[in-house]
C-alpha positions as CSV (number, residue, x, y, z in Angstrom):
1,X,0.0,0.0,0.0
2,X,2.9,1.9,0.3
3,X,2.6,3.7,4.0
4,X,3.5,2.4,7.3
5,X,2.2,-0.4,8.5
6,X,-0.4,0.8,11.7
7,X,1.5,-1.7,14.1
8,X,4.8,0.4,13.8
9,X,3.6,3.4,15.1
10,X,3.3,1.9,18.6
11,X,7.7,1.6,17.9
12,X,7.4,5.2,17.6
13,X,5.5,5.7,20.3
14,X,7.8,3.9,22.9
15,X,10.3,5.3,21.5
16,X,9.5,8.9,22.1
17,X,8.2,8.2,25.2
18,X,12.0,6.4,26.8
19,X,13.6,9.7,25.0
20,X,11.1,11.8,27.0
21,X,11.9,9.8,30.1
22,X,15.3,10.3,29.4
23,X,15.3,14.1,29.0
24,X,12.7,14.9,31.9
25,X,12.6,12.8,34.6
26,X,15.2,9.8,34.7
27,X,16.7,7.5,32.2
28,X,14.1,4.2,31.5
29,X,17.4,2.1,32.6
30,X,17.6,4.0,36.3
31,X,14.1,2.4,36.7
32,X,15.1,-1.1,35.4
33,X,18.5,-0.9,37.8
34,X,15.5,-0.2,41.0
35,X,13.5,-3.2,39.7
36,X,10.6,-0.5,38.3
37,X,9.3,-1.8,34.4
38,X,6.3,0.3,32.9
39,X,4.3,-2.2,31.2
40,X,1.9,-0.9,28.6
41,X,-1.7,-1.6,29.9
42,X,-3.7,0.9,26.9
43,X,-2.6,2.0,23.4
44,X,-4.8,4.3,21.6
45,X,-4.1,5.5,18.1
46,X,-6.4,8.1,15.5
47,X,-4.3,7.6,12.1
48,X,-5.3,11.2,10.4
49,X,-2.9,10.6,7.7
50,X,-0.2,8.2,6.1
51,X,3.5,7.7,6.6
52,X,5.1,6.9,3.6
53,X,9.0,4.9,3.5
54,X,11.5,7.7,4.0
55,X,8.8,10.3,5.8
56,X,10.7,11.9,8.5
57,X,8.2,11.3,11.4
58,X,8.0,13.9,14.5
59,X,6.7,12.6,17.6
60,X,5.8,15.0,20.4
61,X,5.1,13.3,23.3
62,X,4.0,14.7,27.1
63,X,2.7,13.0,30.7
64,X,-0.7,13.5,30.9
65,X,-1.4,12.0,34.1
66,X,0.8,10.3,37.4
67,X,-1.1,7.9,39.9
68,X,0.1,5.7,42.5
69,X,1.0,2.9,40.2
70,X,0.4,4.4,36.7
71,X,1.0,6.8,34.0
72,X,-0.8,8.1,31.2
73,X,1.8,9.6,28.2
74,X,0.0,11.7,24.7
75,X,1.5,12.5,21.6
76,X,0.7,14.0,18.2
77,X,2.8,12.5,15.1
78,X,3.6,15.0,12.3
79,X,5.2,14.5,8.8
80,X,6.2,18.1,8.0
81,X,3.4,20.9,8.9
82,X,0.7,17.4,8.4
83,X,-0.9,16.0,11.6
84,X,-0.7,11.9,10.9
85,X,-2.1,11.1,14.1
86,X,-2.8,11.5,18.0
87,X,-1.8,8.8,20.5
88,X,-2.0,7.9,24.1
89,X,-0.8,5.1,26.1
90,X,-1.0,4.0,29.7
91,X,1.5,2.4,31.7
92,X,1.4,0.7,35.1
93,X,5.2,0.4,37.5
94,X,5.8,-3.7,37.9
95,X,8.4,-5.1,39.2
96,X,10.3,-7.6,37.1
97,X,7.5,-10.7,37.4
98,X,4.9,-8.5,36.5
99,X,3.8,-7.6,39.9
100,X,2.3,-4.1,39.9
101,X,4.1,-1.4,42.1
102,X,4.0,2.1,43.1
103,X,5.7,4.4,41.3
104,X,8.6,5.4,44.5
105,X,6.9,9.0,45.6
106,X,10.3,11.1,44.7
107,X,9.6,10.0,41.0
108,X,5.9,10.1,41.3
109,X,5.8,13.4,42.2
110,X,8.5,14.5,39.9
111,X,6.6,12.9,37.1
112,X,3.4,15.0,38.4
113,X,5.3,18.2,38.1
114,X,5.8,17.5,34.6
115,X,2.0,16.3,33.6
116,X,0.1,18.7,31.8
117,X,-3.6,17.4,32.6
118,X,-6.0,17.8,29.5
């Protein structure tokens, strides 16, 4: 068909949000080294418009929302000046056998500093 398969956005996705986590709060591999994984519990995607091979794909992404034990992360995907879609995805803190875990309250309420509630 000659546009990106729908399944790779979610790549994207987790991609921008581990850069995001990198830049604002703490690296994704600080929370693996304190036993903390954020496993995806929600994925919603609105494709407005394609993305073809060689498309340079921007992905802005933001914390919506912090709870005890979860996250909530948004994003808008733009090729150029053209909106090709609006994301979310939720997250829940487990520990590494899947165990769910609060979020340690330092991080948690760093992370809520940086939520921008919609």
């Amino acid at each position: 068909m000659g546009v990106v398969h729908h399944s790779n956005y979610v790549r994207h996705l987790e991609l921008a949000r581990i850069a995001w986590m990198d830049e604002h709060d703490l690296p994704y591999r600080e929370y693996v080294a304190q036993g903390i994984h954020f496993a995806t519990t929600r994925v919603e995607v609105d494709y407005r418009g394609p993305v073809r091979f060689d498309d340079e794909l921007l992905v802005t992404v933001w914390c919506e929302w912090v709870r005890g034990a979860s996250l909530r992360m948004a994003y808008v995907l733009h090729v150029g000046p053209t909106l090709v879609g609006v994301a979310a995805t939720e997250h829940a803190a487990v520990d590494g056998e899947g165990r769910v875990r609060r979020i340690p309250s330092e991080r948690r309420s760093a992370l809520r500093k940086l939520a921008i509630e919609e």
